[in-house]
PDB file of N, CA, C and O in Angstrom:
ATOM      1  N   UNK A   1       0.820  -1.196   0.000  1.00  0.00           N
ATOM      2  CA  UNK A   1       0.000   0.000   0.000  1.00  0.00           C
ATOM      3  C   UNK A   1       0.863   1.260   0.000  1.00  0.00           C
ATOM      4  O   UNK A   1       0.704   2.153  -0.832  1.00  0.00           O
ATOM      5  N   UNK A   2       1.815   1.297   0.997  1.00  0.00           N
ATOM      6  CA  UNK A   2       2.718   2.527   0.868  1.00  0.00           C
ATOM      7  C   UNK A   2       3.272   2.817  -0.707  1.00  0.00           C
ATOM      8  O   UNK A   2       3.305   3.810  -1.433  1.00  0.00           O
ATOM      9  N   UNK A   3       3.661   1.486  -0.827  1.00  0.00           N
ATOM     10  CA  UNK A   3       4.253   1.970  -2.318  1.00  0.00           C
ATOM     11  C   UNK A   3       3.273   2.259  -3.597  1.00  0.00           C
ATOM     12  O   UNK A   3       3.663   3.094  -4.413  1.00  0.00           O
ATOM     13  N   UNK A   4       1.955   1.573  -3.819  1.00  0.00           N
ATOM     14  CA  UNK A   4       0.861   2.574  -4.199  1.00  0.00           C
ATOM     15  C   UNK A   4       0.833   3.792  -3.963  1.00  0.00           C
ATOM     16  O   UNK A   4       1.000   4.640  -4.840  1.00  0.00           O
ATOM     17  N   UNK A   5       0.608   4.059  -2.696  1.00  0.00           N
ATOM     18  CA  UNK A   5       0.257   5.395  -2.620  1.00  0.00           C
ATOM     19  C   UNK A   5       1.324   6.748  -2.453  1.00  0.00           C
ATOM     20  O   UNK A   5       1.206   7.900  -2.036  1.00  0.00           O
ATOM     21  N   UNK A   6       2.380   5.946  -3.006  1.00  0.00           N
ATOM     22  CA  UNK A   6       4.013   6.964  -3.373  1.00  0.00           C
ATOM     23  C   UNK A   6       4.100   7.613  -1.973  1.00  0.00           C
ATOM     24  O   UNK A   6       4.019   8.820  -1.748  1.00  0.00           O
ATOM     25  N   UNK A   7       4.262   6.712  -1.144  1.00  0.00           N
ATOM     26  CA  UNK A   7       4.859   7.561   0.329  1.00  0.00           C
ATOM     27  C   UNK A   7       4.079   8.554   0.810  1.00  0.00           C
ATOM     28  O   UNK A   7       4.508   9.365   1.630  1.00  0.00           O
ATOM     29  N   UNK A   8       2.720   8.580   0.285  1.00  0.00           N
ATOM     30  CA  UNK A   8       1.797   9.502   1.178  1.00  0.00           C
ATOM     31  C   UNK A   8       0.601   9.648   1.939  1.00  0.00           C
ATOM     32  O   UNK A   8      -0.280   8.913   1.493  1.00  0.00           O
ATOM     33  N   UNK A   9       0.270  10.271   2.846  1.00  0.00           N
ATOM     34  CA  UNK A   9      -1.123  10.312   3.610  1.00  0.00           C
ATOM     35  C   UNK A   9      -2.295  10.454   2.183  1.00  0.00           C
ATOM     36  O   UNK A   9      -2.239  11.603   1.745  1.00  0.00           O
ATOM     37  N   UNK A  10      -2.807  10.006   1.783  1.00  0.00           N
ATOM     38  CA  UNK A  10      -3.982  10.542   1.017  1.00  0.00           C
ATOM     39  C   UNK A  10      -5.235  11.539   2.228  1.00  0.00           C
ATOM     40  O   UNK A  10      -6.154  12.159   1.693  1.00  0.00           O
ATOM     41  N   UNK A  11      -5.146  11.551   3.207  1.00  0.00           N
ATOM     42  CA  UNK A  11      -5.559  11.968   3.920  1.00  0.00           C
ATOM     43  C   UNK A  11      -5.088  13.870   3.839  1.00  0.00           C
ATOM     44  O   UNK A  11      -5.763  14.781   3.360  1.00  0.00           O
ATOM     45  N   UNK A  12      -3.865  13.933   4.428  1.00  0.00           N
ATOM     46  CA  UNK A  12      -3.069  15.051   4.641  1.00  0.00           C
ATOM     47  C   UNK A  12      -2.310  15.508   3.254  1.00  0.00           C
ATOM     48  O   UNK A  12      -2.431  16.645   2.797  1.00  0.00           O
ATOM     49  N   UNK A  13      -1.487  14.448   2.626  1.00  0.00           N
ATOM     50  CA  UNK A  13      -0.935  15.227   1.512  1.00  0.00           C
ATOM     51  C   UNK A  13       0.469  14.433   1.865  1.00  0.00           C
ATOM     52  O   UNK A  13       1.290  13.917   1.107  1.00  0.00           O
ATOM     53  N   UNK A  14       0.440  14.509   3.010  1.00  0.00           N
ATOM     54  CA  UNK A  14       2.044  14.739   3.249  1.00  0.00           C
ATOM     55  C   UNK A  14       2.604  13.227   3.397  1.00  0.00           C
ATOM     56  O   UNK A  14       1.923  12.252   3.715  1.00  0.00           O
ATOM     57  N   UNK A  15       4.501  13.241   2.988  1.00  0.00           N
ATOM     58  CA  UNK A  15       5.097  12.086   3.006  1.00  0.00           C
ATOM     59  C   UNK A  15       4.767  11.364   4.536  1.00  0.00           C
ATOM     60  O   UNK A  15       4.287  11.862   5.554  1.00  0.00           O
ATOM     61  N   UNK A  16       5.237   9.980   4.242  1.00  0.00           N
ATOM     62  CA  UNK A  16       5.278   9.421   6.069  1.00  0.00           C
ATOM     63  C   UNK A  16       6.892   9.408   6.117  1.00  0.00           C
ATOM     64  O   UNK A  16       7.703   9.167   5.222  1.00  0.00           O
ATOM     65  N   UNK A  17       7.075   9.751   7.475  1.00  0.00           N
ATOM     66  CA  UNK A  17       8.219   9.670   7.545  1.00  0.00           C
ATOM     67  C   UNK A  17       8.609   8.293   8.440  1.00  0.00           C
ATOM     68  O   UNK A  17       7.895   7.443   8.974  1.00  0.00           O
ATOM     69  N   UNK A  18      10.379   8.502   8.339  1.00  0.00           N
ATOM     70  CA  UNK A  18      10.521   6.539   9.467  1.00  0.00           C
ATOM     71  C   UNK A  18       9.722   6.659  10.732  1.00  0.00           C
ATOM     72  O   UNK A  18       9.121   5.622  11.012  1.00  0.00           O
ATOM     73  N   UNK A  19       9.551   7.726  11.624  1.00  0.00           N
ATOM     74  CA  UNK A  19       9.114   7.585  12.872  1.00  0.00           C
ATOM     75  C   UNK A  19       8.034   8.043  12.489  1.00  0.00           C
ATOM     76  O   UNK A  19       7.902   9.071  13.152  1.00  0.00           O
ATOM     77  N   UNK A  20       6.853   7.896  11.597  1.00  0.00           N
ATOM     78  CA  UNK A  20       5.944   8.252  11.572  1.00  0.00           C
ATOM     79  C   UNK A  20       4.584   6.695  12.061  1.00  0.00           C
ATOM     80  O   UNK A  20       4.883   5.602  11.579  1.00  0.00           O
ATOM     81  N   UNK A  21       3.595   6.740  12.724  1.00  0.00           N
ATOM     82  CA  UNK A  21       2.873   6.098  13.111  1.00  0.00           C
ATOM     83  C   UNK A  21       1.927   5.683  12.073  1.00  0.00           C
ATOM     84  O   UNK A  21       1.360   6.687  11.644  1.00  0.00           O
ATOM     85  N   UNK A  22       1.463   4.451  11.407  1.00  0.00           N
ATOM     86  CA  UNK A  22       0.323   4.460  10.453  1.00  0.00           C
ATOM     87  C   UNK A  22      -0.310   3.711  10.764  1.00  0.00           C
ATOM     88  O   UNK A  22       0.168   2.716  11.309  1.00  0.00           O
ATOM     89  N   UNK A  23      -1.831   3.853  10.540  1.00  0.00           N
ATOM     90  CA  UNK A  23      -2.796   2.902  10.341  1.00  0.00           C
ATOM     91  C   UNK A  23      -3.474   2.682   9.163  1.00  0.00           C
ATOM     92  O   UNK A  23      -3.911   3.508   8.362  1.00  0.00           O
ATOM     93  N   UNK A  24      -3.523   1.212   9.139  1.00  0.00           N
ATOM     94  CA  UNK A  24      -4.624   1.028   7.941  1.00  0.00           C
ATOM     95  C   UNK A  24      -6.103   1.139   7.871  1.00  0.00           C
ATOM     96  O   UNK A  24      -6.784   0.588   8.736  1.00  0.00           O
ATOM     97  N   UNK A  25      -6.616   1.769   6.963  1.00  0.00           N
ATOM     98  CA  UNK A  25      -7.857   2.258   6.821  1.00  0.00           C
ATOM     99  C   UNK A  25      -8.911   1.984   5.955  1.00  0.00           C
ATOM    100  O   UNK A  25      -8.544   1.885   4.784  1.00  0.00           O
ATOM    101  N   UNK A  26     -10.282   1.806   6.178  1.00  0.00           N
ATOM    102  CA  UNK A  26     -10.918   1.477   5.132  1.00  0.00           C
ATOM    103  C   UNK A  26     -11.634   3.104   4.443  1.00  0.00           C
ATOM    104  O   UNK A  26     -12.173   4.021   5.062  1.00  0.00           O
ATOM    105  N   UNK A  27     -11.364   2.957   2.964  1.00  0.00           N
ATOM    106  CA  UNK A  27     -11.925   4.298   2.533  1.00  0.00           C
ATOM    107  C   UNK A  27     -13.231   4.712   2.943  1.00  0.00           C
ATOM    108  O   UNK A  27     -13.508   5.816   3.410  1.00  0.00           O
ATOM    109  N   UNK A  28     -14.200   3.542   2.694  1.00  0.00           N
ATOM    110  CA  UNK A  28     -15.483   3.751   3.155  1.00  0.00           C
ATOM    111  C   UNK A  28     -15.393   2.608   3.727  1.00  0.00           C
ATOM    112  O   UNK A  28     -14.957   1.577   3.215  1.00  0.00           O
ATOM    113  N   UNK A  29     -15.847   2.767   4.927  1.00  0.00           N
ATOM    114  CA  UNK A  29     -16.361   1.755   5.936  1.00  0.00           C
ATOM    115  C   UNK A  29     -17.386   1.278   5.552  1.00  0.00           C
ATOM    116  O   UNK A  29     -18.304   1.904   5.023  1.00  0.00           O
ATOM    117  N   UNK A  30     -17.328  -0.619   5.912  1.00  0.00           N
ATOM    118  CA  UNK A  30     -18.428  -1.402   5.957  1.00  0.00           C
ATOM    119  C   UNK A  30     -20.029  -0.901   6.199  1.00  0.00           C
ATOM    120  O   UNK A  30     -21.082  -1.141   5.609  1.00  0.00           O
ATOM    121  N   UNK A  31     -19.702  -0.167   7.250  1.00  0.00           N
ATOM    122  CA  UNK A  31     -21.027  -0.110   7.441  1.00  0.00           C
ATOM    123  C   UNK A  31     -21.815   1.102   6.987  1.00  0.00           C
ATOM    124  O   UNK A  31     -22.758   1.622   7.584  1.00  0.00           O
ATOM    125  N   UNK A  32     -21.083   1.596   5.424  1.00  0.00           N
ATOM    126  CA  UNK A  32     -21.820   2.430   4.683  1.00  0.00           C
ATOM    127  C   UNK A  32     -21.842   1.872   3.216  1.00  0.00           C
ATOM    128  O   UNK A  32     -22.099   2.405   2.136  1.00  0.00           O
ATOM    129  N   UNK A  33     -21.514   0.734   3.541  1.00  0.00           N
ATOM    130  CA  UNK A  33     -22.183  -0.118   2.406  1.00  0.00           C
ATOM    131  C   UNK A  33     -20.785  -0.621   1.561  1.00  0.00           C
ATOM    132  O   UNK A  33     -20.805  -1.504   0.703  1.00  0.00           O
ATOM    133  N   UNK A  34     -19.673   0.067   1.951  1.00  0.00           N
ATOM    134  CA  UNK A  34     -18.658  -0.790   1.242  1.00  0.00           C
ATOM    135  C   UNK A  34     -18.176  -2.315   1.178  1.00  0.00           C
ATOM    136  O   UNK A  34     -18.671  -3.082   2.003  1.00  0.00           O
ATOM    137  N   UNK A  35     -17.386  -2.734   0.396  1.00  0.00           N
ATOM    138  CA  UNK A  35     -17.178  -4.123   0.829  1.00  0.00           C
ATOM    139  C   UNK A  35     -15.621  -4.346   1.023  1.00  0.00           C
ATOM    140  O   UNK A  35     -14.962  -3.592   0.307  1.00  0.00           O
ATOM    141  N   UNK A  36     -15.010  -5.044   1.674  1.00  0.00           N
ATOM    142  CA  UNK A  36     -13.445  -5.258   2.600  1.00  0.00           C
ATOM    143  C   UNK A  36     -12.689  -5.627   1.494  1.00  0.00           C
ATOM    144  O   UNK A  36     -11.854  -6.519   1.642  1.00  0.00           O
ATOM    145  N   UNK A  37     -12.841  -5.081   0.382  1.00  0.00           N
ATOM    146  CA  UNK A  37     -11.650  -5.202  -0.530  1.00  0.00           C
ATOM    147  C   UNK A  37     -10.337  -4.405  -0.050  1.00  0.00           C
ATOM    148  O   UNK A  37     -10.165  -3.480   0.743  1.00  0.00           O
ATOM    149  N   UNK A  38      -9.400  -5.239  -0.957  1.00  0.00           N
ATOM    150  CA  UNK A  38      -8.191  -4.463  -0.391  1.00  0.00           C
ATOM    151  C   UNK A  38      -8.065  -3.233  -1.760  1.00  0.00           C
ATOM    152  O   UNK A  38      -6.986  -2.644  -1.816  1.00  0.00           O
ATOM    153  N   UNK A  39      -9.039  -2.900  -2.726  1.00  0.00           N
ATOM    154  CA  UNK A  39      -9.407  -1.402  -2.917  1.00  0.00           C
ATOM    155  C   UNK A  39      -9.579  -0.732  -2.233  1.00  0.00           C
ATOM    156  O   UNK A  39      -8.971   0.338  -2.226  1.00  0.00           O
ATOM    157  N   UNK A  40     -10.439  -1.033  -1.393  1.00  0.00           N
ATOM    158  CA  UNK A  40     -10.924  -0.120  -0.166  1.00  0.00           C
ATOM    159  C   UNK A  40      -9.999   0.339   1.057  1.00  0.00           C
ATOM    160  O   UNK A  40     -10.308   0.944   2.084  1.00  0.00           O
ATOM    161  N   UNK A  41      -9.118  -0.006   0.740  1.00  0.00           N
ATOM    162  CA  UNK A  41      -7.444   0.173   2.149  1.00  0.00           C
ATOM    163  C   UNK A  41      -6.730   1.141   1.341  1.00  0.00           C
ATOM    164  O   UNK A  41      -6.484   1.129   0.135  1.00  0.00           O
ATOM    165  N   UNK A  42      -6.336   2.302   2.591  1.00  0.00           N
ATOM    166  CA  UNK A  42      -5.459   3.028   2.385  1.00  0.00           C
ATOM    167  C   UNK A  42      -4.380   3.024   3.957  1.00  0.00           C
ATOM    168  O   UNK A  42      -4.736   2.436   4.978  1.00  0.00           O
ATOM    169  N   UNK A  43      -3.160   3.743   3.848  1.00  0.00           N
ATOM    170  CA  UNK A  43      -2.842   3.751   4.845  1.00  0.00           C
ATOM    171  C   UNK A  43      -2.571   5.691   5.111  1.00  0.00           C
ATOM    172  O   UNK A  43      -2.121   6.445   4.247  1.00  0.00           O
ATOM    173  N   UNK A  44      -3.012   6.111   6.570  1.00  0.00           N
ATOM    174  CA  UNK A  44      -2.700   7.042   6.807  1.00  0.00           C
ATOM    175  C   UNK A  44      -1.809   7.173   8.085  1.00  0.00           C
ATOM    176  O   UNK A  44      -1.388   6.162   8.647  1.00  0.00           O
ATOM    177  N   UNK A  45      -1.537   8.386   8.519  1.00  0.00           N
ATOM    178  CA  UNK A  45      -1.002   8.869  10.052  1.00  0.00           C
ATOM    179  C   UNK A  45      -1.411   8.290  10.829  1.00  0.00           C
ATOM    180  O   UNK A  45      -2.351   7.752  10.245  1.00  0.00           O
ATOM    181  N   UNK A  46      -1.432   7.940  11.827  1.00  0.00           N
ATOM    182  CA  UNK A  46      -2.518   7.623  12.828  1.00  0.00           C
ATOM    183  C   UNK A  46      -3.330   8.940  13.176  1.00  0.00           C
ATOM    184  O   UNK A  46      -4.498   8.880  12.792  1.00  0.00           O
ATOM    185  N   UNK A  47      -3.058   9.842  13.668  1.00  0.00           N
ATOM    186  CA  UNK A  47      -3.937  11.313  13.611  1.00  0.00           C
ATOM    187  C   UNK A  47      -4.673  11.206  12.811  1.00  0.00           C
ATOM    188  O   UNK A  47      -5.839  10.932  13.094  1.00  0.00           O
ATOM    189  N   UNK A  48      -4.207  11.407  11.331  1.00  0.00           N
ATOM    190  CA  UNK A  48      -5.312  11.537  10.214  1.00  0.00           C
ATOM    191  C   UNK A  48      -5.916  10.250  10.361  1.00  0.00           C
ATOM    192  O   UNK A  48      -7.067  10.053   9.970  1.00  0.00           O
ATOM    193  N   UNK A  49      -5.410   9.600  10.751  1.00  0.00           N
ATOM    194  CA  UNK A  49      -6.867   8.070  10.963  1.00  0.00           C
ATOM    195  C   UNK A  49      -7.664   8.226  12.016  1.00  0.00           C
ATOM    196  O   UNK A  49      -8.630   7.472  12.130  1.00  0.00           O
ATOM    197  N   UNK A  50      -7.435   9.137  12.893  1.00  0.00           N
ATOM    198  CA  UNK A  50      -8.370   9.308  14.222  1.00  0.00           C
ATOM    199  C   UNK A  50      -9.457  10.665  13.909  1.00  0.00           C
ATOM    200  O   UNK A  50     -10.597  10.834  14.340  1.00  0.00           O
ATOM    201  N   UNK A  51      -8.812  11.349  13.192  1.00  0.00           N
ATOM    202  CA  UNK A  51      -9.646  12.283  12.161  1.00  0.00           C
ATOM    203  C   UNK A  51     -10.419  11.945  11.333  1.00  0.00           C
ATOM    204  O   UNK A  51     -11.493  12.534  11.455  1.00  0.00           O
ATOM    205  N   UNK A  52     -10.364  11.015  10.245  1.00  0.00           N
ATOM    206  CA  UNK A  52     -11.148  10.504   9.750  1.00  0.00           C
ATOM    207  C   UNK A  52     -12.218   9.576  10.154  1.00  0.00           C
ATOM    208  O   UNK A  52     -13.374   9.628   9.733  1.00  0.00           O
ATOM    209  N   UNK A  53     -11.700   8.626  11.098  1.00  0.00           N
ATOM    210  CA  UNK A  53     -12.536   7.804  12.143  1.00  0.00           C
ATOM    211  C   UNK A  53     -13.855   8.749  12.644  1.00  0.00           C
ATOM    212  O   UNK A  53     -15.014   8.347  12.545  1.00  0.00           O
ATOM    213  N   UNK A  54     -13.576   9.732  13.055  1.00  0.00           N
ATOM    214  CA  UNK A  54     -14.445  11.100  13.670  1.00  0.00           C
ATOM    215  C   UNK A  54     -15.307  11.085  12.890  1.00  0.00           C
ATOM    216  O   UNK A  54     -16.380  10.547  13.163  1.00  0.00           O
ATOM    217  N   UNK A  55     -15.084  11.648  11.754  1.00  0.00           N
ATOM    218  CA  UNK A  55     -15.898  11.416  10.529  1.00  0.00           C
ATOM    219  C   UNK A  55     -16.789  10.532  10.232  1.00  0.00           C
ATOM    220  O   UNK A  55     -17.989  10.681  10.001  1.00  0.00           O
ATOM    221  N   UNK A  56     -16.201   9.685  10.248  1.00  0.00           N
ATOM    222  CA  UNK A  56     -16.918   8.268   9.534  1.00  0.00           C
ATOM    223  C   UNK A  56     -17.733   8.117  10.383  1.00  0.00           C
ATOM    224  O   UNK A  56     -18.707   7.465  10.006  1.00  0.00           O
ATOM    225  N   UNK A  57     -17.757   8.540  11.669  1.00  0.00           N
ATOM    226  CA  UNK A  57     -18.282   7.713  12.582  1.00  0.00           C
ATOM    227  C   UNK A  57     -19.802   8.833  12.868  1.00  0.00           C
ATOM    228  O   UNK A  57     -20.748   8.048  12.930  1.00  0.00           O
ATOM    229  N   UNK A  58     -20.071   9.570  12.962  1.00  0.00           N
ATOM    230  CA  UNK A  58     -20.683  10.919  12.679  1.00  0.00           C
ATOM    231  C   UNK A  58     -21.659  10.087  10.985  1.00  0.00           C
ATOM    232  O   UNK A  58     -22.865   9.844  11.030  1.00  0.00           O
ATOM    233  N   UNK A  59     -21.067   9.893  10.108  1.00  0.00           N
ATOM    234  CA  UNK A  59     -21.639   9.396   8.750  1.00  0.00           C
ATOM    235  C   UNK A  59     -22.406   8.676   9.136  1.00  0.00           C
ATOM    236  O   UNK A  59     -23.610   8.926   9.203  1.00  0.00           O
ATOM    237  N   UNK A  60     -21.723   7.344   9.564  1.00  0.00           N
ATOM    238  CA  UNK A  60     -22.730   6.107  10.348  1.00  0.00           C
ATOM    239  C   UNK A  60     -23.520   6.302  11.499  1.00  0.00           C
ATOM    240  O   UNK A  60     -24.151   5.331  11.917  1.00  0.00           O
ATOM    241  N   UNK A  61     -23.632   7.847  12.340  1.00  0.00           N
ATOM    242  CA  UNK A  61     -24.581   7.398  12.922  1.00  0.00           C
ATOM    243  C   UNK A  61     -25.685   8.474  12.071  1.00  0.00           C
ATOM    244  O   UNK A  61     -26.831   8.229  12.447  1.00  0.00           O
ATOM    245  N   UNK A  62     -25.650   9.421  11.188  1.00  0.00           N
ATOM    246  CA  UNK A  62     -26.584   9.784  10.575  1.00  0.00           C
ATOM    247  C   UNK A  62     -27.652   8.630   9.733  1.00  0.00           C
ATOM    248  O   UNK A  62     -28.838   8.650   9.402  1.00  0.00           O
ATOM    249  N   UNK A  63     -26.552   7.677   9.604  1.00  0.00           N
ATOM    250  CA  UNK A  63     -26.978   6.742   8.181  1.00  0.00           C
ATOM    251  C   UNK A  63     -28.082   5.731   8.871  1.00  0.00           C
ATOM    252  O   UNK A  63     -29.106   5.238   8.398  1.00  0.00           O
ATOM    253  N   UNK A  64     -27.369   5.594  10.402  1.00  0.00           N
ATOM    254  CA  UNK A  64     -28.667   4.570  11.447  1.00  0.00           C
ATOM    255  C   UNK A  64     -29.680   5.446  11.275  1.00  0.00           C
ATOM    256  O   UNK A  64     -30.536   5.134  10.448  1.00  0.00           O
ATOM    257  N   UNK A  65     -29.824   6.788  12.038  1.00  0.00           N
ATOM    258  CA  UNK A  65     -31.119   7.570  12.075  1.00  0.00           C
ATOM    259  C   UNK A  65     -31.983   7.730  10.534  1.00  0.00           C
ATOM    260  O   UNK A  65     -33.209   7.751  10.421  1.00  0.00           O
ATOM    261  N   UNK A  66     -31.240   7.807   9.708  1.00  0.00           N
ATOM    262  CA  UNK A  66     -31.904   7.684   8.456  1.00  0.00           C
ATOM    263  C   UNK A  66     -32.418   6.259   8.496  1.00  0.00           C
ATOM    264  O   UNK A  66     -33.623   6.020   8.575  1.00  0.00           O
ATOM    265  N   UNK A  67     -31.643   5.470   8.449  1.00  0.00           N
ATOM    266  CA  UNK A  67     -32.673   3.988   8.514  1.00  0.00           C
ATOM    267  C   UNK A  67     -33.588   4.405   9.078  1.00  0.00           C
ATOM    268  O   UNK A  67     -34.560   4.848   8.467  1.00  0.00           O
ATOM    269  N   UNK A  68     -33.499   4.365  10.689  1.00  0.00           N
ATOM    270  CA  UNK A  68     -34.811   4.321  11.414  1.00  0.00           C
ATOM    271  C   UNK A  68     -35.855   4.756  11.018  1.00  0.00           C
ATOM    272  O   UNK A  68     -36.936   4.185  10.881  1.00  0.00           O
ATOM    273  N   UNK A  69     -35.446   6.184  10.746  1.00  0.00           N
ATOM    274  CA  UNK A  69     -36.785   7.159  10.163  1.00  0.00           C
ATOM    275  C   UNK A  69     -37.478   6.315   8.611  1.00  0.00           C
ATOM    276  O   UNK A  69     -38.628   6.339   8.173  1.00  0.00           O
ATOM    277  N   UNK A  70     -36.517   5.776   8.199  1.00  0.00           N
ATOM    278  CA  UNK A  70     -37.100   5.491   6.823  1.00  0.00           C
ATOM    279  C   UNK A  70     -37.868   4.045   7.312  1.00  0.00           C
ATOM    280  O   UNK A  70     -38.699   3.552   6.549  1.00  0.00           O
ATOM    281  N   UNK A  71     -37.638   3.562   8.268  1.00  0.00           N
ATOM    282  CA  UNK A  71     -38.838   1.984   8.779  1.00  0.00           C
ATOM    283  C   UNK A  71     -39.598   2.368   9.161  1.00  0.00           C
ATOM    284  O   UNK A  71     -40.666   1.849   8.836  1.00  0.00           O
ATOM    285  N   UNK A  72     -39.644   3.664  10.222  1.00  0.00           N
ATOM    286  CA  UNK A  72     -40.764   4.030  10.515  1.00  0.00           C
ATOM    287  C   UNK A  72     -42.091   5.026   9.572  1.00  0.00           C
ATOM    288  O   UNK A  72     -43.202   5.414   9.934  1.00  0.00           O
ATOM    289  N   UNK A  73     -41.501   5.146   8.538  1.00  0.00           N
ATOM    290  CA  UNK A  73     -42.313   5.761   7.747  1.00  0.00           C
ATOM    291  C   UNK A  73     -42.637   5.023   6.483  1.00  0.00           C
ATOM    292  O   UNK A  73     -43.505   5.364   5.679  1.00  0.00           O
ATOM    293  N   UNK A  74     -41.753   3.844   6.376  1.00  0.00           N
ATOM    294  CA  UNK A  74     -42.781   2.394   5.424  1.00  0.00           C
ATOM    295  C   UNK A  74     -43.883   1.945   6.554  1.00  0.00           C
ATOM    296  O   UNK A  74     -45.001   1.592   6.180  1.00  0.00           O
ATOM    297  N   UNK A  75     -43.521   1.967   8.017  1.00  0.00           N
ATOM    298  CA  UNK A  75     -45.007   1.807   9.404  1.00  0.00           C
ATOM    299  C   UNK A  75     -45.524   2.130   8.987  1.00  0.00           C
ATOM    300  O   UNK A  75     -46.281   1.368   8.385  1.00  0.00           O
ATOM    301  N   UNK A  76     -45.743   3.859   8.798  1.00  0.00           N
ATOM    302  CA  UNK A  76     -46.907   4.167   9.157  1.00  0.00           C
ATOM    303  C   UNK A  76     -47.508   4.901   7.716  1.00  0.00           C
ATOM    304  O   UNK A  76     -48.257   5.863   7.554  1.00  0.00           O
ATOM    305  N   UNK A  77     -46.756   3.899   6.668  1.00  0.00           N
ATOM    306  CA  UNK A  77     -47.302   4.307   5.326  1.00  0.00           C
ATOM    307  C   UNK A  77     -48.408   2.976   5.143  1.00  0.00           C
ATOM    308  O   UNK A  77     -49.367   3.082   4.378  1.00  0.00           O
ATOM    309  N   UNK A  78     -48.119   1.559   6.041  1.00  0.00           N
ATOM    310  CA  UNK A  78     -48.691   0.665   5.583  1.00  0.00           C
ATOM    311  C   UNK A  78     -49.974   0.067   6.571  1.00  0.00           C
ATOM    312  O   UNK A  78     -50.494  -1.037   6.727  1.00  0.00           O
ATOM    313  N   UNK A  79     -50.187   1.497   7.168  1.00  0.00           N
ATOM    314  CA  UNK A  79     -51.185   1.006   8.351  1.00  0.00           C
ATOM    315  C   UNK A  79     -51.869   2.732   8.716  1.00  0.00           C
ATOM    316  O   UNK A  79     -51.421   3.873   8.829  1.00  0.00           O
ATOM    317  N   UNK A  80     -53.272   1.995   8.801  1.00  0.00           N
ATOM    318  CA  UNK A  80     -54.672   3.573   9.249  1.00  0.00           C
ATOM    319  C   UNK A  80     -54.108   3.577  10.621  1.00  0.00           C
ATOM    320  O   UNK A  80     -53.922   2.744  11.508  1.00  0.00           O
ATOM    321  N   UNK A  81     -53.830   5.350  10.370  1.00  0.00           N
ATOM    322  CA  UNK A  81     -53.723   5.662  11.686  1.00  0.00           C
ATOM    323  C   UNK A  81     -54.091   7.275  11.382  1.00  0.00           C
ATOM    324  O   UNK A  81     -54.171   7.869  10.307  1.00  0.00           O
ATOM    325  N   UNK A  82     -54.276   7.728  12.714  1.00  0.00           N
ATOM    326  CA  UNK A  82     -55.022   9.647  12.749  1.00  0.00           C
ATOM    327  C   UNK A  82     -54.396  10.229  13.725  1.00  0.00           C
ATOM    328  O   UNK A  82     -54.031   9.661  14.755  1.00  0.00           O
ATOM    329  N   UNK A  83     -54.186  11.781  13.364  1.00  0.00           N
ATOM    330  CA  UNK A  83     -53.378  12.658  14.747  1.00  0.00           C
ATOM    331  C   UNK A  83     -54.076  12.665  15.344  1.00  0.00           C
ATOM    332  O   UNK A  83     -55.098  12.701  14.658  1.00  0.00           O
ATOM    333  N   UNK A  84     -54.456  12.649  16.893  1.00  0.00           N
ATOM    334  CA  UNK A  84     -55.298  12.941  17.962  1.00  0.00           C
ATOM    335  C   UNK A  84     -54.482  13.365  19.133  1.00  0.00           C
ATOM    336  O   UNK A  84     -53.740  12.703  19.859  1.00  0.00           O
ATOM    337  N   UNK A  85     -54.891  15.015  19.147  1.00  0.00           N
ATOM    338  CA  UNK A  85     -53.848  15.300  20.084  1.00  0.00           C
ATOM    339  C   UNK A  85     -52.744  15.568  20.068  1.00  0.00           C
ATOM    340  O   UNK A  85     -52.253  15.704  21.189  1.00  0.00           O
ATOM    341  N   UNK A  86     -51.514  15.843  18.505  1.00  0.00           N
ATOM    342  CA  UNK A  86     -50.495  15.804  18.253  1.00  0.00           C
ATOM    343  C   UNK A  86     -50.037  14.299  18.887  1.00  0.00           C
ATOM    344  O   UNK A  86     -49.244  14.221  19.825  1.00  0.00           O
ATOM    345  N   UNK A  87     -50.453  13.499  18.449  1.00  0.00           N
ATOM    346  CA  UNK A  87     -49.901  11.925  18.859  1.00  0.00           C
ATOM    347  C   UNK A  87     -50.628  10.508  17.342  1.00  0.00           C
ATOM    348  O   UNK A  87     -51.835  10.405  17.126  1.00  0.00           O
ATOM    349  N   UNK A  88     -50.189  10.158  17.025  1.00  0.00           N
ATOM    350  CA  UNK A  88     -50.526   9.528  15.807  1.00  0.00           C
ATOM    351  C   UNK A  88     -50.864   8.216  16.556  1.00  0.00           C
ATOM    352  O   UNK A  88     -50.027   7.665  17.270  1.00  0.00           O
ATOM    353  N   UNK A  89     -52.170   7.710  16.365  1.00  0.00           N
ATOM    354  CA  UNK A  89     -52.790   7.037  16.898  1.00  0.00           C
ATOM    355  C   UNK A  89     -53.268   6.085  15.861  1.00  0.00           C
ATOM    356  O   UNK A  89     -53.807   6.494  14.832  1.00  0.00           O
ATOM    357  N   UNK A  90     -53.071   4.736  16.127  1.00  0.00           N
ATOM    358  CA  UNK A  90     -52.892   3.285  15.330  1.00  0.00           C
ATOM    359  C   UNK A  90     -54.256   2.955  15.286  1.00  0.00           C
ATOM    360  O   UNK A  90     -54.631   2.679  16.426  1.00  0.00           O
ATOM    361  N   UNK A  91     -55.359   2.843  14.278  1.00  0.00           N
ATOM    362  CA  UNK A  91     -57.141   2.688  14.173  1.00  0.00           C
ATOM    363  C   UNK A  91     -57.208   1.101  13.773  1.00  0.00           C
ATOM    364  O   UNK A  91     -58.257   0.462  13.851  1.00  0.00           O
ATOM    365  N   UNK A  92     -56.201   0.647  13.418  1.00  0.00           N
ATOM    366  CA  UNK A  92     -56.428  -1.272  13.239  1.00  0.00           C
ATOM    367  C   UNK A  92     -56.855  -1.310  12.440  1.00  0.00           C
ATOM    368  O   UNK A  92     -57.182  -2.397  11.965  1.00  0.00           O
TER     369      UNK A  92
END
């Protein structure tokens, strides 16, 4: 991978140096739908991997709340129900 990526952070820009710390990384994480190819590996800093981690991780939890919201609104697309009260109430 280093030598792919010509001695650099794709993250930062910048060379790694000998005492520099790296981790390997997935570009897009699994759990936004990528798959564990070794396409999907880069290596960065460790910083810029704890930076990006931040990120990713912020992505995936938008991407849960979007699920959720999107099950709960195939619910209550597939079943009579009425506001009563500002409260959506299930008629069977």
């Amino acid at each position: 991978m280093l030598q792919q990526q010509k001695g650099k952070c794709p993250w930062c820009g910048m060379h790694f140096l000998d005492r520099d710390v790296m981790a390997e990384d997935q570009i897009t994480p699994r759990s936004l739908g990528s798959k564990d190819y070794w396409s999907n590996r880069q290596l960065l800093h460790r910083h810029c991997h704890d930076e990006k981690t931040a990120i990713d991780l912020i992505k995936i939890r938008e991407k849960k709340h979007s699920d959720i919201l999107n099950k709960l609104s195939h619910f209550w697309e597939e079943v009579e129900w009425e506001w009563i009260e500002d409260i959506p109430v299930y008629k069977g």
